[in-house]
C-alpha positions as CSV (number, residue, x, y, z in Angstrom):
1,X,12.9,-277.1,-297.0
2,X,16.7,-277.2,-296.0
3,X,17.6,-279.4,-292.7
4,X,18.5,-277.5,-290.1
5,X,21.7,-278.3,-288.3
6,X,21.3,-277.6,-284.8
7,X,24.7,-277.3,-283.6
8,X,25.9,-275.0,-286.3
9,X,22.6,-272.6,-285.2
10,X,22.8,-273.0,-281.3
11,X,26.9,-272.1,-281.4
12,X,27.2,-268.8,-279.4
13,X,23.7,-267.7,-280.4
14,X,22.8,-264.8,-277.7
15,X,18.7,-265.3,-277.0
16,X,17.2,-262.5,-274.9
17,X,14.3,-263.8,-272.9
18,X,11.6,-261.5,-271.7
19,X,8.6,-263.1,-268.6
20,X,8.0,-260.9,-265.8
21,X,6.7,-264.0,-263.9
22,X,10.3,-265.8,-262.9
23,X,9.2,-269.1,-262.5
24,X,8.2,-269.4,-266.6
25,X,11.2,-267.3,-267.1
26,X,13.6,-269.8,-265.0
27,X,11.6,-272.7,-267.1
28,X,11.6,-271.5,-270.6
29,X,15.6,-271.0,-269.8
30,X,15.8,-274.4,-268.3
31,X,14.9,-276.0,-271.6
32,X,16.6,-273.4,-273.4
33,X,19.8,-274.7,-271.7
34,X,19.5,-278.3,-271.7
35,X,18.9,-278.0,-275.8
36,X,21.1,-275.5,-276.9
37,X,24.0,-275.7,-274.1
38,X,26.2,-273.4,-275.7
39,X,23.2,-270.5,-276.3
40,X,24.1,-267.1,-274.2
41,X,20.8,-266.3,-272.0
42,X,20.2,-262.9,-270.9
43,X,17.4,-262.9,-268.7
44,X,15.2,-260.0,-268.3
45,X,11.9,-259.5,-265.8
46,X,10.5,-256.4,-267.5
47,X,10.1,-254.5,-271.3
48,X,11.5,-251.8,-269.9
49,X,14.9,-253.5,-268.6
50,X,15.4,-255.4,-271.6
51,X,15.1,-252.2,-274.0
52,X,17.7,-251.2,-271.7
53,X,19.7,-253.9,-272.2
54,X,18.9,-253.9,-276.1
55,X,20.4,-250.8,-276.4
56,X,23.9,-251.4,-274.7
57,X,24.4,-255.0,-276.0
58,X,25.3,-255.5,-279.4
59,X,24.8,-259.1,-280.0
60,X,21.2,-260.5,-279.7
61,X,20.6,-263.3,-282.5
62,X,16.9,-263.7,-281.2
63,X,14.3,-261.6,-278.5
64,X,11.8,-264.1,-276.7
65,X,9.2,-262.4,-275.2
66,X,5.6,-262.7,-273.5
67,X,3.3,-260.6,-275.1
68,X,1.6,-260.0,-272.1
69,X,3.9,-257.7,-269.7
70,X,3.7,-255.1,-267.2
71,X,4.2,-251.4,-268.6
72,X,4.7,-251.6,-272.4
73,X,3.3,-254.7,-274.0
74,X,1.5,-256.3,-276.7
75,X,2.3,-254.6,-280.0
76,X,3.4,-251.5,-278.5
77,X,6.6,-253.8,-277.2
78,X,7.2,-255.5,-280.3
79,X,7.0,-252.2,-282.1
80,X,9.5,-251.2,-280.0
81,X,11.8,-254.0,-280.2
82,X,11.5,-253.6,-283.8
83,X,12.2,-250.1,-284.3
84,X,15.6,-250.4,-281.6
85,X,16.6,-254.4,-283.3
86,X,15.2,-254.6,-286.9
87,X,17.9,-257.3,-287.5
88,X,16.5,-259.7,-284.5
89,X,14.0,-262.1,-285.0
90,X,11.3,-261.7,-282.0
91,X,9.3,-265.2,-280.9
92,X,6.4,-264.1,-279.0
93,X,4.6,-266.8,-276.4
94,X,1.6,-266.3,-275.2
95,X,-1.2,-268.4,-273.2
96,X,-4.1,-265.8,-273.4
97,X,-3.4,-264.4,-276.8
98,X,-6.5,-264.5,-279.2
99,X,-5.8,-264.9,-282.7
100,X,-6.2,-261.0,-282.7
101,X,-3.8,-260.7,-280.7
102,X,-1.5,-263.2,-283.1
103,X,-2.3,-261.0,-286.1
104,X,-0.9,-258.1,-284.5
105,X,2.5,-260.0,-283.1
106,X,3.0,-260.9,-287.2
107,X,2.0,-257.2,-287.9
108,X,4.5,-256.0,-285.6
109,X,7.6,-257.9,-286.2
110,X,7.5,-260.7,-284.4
111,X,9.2,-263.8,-286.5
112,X,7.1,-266.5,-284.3
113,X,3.9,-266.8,-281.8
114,X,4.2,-270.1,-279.6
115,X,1.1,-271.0,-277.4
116,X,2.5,-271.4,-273.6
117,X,1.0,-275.2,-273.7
118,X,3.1,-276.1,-276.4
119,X,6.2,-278.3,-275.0
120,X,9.8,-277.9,-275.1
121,X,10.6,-279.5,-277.7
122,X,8.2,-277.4,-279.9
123,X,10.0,-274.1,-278.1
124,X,13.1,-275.5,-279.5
125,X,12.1,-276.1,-282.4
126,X,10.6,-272.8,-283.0
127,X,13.8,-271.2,-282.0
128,X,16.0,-273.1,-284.6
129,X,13.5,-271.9,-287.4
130,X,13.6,-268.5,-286.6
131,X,17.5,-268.5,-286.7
132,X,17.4,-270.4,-289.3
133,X,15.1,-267.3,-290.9
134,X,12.0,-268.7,-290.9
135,X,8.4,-267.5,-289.5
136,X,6.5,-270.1,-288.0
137,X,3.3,-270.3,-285.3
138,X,2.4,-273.0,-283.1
139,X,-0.1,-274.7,-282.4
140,X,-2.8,-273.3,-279.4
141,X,-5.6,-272.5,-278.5
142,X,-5.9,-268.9,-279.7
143,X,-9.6,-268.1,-279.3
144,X,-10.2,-269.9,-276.1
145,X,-12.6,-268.1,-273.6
146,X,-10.7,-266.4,-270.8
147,X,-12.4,-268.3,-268.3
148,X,-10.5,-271.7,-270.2
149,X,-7.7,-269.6,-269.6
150,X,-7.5,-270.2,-266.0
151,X,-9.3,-269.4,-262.9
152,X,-8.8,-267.4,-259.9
153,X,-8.8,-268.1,-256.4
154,X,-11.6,-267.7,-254.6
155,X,-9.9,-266.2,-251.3
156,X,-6.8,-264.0,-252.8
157,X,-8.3,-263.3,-256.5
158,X,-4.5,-264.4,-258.0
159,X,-4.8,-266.6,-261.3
160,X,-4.7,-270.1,-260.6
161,X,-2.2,-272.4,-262.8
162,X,-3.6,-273.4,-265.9
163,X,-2.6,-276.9,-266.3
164,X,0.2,-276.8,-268.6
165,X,1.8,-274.3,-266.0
166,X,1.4,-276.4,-263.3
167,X,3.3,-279.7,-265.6
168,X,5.7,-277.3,-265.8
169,X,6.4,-276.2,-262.4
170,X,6.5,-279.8,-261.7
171,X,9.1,-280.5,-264.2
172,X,11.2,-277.0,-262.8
173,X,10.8,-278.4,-259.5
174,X,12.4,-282.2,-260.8
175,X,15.6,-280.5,-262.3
């Protein structure tokens, strides 16, 4: 395998980041930023706006995206993505994918699947392969029962934090 030289790859590298929940969004970009400083971030809360986006901007060296979002999602997204930016790379992160659900990322396009519990560093890393033009997956828990997945709470029936989520709200809220 060839090294891979980090600054060469994260030099003006445009990486469009899909989450409709903001505070992974703000988090994945947080790390995104404090390891590749001179990356371009365009941030989007929805499929739908960033297929917008896709379309009008011309350079995107790599799409991250949850593979769980509102509206179009799953492998009807990456299809998508595909079909509008054969050229990008997609990394797909997920925390309640089953290995199905994997299959069908790798089926669809996507260049990478990173399990949500896997740290920063291993999100970095993953990035820097896939520019580099490699396919990789991380790590995960990919057949864990949904109810390991997280639980809900008992008076407003929203999704608890699953533990990783919660280290990294912590870390967020730290700077």
């Amino acid at each position: 395998m060839v090294p891979i030289n980090p600054e060469m790859l994260d030099s003006m590298k445009t990486i469009l980041l899909l989450d409709d929940h903001a505070m992974v969004r703000e988090a994945f970009a947080a790390v995104i930023r404090e390891r590749m400083p001179h990356a371009r971030l365009l941030l989007m809360p929805t499929s739908v706006q960033a297929l917008i986006l896709m379309s009008r901007i011309a350079s995107i060296d790599v799409i991250v995206t949850d593979y769980h979002m509102p509206g179009i999602e799953g492998a009807e997204l990456l299809r998508r993505i595909a079909a509008e930016r054969p050229d990008v790379p997609i990394v797909v992160m997920c925390s309640t994918c089953r290995q199905a659900d994997v299959d069908d990322a790798f089926a669809c396009g996507a260049a990478a699947v990173i399990h949500q519990s896997s740290n920063g560093s291993v999100f970095i890393d993953t990035l820097r392969r896939v520019l580099a033009g490699e396919r990789c997956i991380s790590a995960g828990d990919w057949d864990a029962p949904p109810a390991d997945r997280g639980a809900l709470c008992a008076e407003c029936g929203m999704a608890l934090l699953t533990p990783r989520q919660a280290e990294v709200l912590a870390l967020v809220g730290e700077g």
